[in-house]
N, CA, C and O atoms as a GROMACS GRO file, in nm:
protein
  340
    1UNK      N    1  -2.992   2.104  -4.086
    1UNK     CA    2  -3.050   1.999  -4.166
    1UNK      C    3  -3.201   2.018  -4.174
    1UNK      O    4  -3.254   2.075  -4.078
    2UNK      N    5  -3.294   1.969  -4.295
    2UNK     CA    6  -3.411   1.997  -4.257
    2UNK      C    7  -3.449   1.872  -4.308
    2UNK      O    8  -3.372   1.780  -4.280
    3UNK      N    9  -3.582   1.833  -4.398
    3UNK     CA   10  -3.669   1.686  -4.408
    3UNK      C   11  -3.817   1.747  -4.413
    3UNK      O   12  -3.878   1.842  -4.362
    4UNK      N   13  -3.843   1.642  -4.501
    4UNK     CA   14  -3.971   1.682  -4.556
    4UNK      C   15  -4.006   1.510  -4.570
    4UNK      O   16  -3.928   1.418  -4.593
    5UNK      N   17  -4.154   1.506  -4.547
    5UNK     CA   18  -4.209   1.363  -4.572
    5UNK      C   19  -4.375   1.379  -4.705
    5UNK      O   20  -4.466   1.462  -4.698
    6UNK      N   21  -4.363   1.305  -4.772
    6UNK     CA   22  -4.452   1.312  -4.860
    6UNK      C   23  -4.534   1.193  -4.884
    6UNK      O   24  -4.470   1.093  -4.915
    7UNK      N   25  -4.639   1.183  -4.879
    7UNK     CA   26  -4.751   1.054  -4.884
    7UNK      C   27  -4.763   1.068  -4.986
    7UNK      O   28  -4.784   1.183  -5.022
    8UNK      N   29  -4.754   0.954  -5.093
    8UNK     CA   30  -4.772   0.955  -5.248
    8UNK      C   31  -4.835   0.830  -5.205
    8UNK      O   32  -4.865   0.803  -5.322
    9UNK      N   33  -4.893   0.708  -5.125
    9UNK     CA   34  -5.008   0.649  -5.135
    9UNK      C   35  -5.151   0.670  -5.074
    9UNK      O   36  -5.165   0.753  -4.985
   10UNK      N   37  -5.222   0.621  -5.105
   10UNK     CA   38  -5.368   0.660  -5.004
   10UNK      C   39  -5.338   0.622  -4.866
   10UNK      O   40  -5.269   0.528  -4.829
   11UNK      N   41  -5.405   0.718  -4.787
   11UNK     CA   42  -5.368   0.738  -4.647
   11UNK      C   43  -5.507   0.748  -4.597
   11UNK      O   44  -5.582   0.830  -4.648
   12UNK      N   45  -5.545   0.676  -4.506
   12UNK     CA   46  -5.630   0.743  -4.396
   12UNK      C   47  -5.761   0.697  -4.494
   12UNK      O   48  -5.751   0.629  -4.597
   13UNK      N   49  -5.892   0.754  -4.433
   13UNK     CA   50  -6.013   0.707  -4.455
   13UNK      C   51  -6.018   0.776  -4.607
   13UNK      O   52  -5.959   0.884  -4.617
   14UNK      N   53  -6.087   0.718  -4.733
   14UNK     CA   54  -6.103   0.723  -4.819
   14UNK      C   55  -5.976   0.776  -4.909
   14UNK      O   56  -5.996   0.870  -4.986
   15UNK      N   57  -5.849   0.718  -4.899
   15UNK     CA   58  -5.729   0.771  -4.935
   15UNK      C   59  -5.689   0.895  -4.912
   15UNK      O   60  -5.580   0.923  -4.961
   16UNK      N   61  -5.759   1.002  -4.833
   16UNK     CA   62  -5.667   1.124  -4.780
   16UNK      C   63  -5.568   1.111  -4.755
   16UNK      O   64  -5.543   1.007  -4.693
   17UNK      N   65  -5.456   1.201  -4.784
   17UNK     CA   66  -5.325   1.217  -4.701
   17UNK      C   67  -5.389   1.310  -4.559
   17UNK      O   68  -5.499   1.366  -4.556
   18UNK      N   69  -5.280   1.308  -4.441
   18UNK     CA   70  -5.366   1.318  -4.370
   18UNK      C   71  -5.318   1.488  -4.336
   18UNK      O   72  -5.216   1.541  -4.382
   19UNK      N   73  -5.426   1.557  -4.239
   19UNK     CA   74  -5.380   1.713  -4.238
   19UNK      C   75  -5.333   1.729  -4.116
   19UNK      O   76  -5.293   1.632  -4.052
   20UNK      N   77  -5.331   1.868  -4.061
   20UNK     CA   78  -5.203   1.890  -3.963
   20UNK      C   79  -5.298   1.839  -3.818
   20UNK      O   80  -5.252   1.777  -3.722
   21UNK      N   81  -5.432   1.884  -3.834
   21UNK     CA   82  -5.492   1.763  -3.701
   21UNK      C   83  -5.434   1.616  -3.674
   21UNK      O   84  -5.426   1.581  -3.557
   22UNK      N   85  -5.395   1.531  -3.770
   22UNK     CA   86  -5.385   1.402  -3.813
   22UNK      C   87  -5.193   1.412  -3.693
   22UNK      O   88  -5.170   1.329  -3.605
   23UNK      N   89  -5.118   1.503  -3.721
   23UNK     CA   90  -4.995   1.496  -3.655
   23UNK      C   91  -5.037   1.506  -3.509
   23UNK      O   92  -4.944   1.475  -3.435
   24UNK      N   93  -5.138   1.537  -3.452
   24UNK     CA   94  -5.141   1.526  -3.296
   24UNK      C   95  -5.196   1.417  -3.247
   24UNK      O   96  -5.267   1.339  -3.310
   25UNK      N   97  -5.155   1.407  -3.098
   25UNK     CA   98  -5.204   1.288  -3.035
   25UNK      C   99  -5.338   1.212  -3.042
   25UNK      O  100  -5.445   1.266  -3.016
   26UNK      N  101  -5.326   1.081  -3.080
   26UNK     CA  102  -5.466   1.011  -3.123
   26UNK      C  103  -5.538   1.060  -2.965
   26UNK      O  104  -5.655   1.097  -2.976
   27UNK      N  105  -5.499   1.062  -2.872
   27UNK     CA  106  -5.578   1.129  -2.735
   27UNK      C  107  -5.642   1.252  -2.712
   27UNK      O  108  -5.746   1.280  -2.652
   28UNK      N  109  -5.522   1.349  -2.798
   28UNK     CA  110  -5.544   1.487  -2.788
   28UNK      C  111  -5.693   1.519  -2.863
   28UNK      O  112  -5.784   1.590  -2.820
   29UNK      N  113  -5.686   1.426  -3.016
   29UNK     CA  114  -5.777   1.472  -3.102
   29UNK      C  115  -5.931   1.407  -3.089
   29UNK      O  116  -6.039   1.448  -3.132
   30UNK      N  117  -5.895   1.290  -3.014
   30UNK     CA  118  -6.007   1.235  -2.962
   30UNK      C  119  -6.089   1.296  -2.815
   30UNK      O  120  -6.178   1.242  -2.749
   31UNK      N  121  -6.023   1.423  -2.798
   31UNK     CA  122  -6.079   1.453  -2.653
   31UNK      C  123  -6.122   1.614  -2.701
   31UNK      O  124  -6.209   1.679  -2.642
   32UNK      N  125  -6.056   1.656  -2.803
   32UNK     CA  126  -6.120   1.776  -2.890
   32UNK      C  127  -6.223   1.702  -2.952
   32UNK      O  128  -6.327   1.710  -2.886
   33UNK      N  129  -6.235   1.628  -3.062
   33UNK     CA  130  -6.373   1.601  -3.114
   33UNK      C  131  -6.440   1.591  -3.015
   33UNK      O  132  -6.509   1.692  -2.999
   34UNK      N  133  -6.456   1.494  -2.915
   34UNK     CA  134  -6.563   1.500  -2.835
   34UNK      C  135  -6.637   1.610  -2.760
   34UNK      O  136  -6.753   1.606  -2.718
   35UNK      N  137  -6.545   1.712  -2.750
   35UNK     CA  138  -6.572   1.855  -2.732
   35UNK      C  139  -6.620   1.906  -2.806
   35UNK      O  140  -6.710   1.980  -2.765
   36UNK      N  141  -6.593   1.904  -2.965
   36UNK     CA  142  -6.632   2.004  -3.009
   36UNK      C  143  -6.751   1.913  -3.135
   36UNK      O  144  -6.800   1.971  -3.232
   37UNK      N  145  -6.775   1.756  -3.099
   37UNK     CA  146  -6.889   1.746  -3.230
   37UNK      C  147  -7.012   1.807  -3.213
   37UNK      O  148  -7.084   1.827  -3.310
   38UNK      N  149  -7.046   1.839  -3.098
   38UNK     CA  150  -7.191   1.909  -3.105
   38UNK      C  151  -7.185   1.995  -3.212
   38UNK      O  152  -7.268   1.979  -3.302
   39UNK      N  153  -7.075   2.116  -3.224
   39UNK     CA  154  -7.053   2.222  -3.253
   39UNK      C  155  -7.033   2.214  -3.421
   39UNK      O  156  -7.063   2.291  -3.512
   40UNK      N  157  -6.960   2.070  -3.418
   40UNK     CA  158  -6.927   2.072  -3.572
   40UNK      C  159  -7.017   2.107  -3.710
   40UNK      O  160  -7.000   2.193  -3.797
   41UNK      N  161  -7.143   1.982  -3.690
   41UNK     CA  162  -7.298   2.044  -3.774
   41UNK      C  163  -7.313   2.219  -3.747
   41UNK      O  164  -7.271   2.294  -3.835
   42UNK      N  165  -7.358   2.262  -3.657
   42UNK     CA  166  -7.371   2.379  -3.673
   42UNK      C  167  -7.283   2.478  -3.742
   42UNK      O  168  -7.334   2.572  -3.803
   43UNK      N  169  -7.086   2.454  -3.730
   43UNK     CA  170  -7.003   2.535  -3.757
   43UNK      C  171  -7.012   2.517  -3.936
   43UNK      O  172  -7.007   2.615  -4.011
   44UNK      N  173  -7.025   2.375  -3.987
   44UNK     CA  174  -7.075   2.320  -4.125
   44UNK      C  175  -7.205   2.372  -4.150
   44UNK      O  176  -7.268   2.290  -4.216
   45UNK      N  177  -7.249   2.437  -4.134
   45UNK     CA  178  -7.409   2.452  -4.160
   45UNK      C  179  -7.381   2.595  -4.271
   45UNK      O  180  -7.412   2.622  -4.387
   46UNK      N  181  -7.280   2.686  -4.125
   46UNK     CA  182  -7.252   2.828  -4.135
   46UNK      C  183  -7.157   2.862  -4.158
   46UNK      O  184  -7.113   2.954  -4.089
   47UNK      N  185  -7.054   2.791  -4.296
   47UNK     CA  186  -6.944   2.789  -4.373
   47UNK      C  187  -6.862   2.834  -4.259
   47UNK      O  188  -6.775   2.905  -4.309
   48UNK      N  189  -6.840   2.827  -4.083
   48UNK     CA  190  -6.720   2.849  -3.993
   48UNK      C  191  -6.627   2.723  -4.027
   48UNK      O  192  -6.645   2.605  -4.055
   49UNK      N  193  -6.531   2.798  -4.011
   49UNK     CA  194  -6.392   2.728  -4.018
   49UNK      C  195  -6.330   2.601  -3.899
   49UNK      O  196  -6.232   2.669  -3.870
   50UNK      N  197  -6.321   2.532  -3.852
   50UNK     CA  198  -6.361   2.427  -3.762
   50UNK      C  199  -6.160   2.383  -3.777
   50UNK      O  200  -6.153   2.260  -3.780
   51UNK      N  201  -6.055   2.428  -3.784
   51UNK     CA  202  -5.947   2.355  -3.840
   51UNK      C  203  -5.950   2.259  -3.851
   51UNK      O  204  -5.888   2.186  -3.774
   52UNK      N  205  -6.037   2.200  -3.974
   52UNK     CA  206  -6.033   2.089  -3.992
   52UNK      C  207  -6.064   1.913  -3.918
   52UNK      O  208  -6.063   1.798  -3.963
   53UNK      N  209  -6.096   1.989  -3.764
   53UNK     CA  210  -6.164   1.875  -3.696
   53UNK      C  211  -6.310   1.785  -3.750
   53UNK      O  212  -6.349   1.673  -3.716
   54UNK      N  213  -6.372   1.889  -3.850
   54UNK     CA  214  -6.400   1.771  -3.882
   54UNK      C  215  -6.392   1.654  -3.963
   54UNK      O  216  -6.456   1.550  -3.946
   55UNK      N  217  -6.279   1.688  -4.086
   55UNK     CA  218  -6.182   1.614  -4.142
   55UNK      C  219  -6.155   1.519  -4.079
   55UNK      O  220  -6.200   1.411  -4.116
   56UNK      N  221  -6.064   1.528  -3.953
   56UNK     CA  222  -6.062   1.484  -3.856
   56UNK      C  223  -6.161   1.338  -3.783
   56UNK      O  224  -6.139   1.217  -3.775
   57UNK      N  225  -6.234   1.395  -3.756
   57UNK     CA  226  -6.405   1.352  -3.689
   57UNK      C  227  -6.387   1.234  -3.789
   57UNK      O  228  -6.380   1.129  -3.724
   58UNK      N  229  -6.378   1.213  -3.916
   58UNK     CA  230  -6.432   1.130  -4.053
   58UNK      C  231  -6.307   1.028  -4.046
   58UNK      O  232  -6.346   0.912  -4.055
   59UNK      N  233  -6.183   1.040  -4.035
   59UNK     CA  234  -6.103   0.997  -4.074
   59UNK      C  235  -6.024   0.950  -3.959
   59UNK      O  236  -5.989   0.835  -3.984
   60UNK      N  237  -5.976   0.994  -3.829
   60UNK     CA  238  -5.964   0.933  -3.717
   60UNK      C  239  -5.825   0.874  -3.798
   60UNK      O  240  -5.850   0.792  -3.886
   61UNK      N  241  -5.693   0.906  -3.777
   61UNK     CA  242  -5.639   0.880  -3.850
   61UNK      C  243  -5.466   0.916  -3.762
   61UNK      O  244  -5.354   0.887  -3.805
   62UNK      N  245  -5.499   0.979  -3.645
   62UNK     CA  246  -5.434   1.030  -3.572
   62UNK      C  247  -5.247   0.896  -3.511
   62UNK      O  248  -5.127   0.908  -3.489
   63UNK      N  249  -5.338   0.809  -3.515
   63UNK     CA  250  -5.263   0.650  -3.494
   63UNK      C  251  -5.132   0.653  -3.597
   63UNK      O  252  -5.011   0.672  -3.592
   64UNK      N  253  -5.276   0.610  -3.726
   64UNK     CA  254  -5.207   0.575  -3.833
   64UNK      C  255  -5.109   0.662  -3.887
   64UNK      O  256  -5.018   0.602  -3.944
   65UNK      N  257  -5.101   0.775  -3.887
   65UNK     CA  258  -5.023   0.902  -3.899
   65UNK      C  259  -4.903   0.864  -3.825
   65UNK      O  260  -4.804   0.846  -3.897
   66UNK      N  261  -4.882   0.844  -3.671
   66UNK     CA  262  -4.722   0.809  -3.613
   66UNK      C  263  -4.712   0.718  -3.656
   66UNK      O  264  -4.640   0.717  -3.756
   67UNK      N  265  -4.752   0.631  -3.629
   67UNK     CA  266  -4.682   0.506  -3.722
   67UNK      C  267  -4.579   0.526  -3.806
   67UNK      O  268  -4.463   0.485  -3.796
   68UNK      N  269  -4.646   0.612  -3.916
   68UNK     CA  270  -4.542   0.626  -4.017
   68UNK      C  271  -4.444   0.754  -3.947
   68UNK      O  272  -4.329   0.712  -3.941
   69UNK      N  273  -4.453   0.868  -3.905
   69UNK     CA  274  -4.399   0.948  -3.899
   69UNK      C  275  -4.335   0.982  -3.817
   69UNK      O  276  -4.262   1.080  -3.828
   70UNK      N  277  -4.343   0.898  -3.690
   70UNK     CA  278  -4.265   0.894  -3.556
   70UNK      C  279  -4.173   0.859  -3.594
   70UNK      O  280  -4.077   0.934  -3.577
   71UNK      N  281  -4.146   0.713  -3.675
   71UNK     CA  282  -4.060   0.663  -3.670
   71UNK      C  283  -3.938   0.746  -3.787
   71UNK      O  284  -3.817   0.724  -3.782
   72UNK      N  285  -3.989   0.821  -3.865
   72UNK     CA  286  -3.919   0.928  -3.928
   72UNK      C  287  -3.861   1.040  -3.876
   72UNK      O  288  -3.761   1.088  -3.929
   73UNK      N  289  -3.907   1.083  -3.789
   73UNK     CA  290  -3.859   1.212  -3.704
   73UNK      C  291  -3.747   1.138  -3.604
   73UNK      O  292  -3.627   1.167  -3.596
   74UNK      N  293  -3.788   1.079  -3.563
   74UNK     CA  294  -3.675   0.979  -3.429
   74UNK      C  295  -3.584   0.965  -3.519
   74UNK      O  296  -3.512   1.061  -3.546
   75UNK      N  297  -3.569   0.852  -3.577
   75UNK     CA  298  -3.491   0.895  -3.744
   75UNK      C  299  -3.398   1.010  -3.745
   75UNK      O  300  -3.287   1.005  -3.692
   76UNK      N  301  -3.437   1.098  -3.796
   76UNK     CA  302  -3.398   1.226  -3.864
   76UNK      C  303  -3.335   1.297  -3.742
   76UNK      O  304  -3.246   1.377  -3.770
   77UNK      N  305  -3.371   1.279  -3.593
   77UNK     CA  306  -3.283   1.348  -3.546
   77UNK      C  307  -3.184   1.263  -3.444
   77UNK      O  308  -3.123   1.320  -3.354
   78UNK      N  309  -3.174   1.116  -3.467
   78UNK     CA  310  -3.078   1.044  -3.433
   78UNK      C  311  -2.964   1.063  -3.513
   78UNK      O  312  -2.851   1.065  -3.465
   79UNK      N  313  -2.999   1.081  -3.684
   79UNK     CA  314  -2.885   1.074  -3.771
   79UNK      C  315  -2.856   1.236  -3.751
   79UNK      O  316  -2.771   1.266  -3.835
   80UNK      N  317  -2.886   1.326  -3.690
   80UNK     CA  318  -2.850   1.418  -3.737
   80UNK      C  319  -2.823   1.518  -3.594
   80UNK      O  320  -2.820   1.641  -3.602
   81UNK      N  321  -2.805   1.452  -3.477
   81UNK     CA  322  -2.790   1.487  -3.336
   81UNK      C  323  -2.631   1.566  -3.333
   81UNK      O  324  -2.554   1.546  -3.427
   82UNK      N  325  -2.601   1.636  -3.244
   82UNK     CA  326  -2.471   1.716  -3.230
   82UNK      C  327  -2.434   1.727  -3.084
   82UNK      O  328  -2.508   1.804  -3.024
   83UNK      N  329  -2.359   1.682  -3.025
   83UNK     CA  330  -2.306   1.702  -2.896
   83UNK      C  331  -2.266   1.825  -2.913
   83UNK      O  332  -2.218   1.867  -3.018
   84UNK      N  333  -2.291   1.909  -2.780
   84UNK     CA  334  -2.288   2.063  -2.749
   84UNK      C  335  -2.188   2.052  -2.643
   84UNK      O  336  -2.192   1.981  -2.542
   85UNK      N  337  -2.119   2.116  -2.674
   85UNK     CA  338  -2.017   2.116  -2.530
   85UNK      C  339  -2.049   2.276  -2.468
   85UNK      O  340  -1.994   2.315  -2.364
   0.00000   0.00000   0.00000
């Protein structure tokens, strides 16, 4: 079985849908930014690639993201579970 989820309303800070930072733990991503905002201006300065933390950094969005999507995955593999013998 597979599943796909699609945001067709505004999401997140200034209507972004949100990116694959946004699926990890509001803890996880809050303990990387804090690590890495020094770094962010500078990595923005010098067109480096940052995956998107600082997308991230702006939008803080990590919450609002399970909300919707936890409860879809729990979902998707309750209806779709298989006893293994």
């Amino acid at each position: 079985e597979s599943a796909a989820v699609f945001f067709e309303e505004p999401f997140g800070a200034g209507g972004a849908p949100p990116n694959h930072i946004s699926f990890l733990s509001e803890q996880s991503n809050d303990a990387l930014v804090g690590f890495l905002s020094p770094l962010l201006p500078v990595a923005r300065a010098m067109s480096v690639p940052v995956l998107d933390f600082d997308k991230y950094q702006e939008a803080r969005d990590s919450r609002q993201t399970a909300e919707v999507v936890v409860p879809l995955v729990s979902g998707f593999f309750e209806a779709n579970q298989r006893v293994i013998k």
